[in-house]
C-alpha positions in Angstrom: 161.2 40.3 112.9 159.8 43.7 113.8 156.1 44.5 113.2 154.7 47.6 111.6 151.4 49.5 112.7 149.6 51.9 110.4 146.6 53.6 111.1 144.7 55.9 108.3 142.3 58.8 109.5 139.8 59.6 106.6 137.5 62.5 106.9 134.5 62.1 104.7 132.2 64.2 104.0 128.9 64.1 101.9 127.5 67.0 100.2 124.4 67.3 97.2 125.3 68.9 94.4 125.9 72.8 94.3 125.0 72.0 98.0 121.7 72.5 97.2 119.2 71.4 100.8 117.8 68.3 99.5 117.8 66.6 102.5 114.8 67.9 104.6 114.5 68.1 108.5 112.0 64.8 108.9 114.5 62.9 107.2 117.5 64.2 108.5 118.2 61.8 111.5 117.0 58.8 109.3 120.4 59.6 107.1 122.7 60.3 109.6 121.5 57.1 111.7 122.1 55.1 108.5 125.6 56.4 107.6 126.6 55.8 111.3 125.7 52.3 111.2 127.0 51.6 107.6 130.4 52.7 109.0 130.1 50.8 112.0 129.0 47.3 110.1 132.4 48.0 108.3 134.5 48.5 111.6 135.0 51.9 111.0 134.8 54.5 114.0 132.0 57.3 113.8 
């Protein structure tokens, strides 16, 4: 029986509201590092 291999790209991409600059400079990294390993924990490529 033949086997069938799907792979699904998703862009996200996070935004604040109106894109309004919410997120300052000190805690910039501290986001980014946070998302990355979020996605990681869940076997998902950054």
């Amino acid at each position: 029986m033949p086997h069938s291999f799907n792979k699904i790209w998703i862009h996200a991409i996070w935004a604040t509201k109106e894109r309004i600059p919410l997120i300052n400079v000190s805690v910039e990294q501290k986001v980014y590092k946070y998302i990355s390993e979020e996605h990681r924990g869940q076997g998902c490529p950054v």
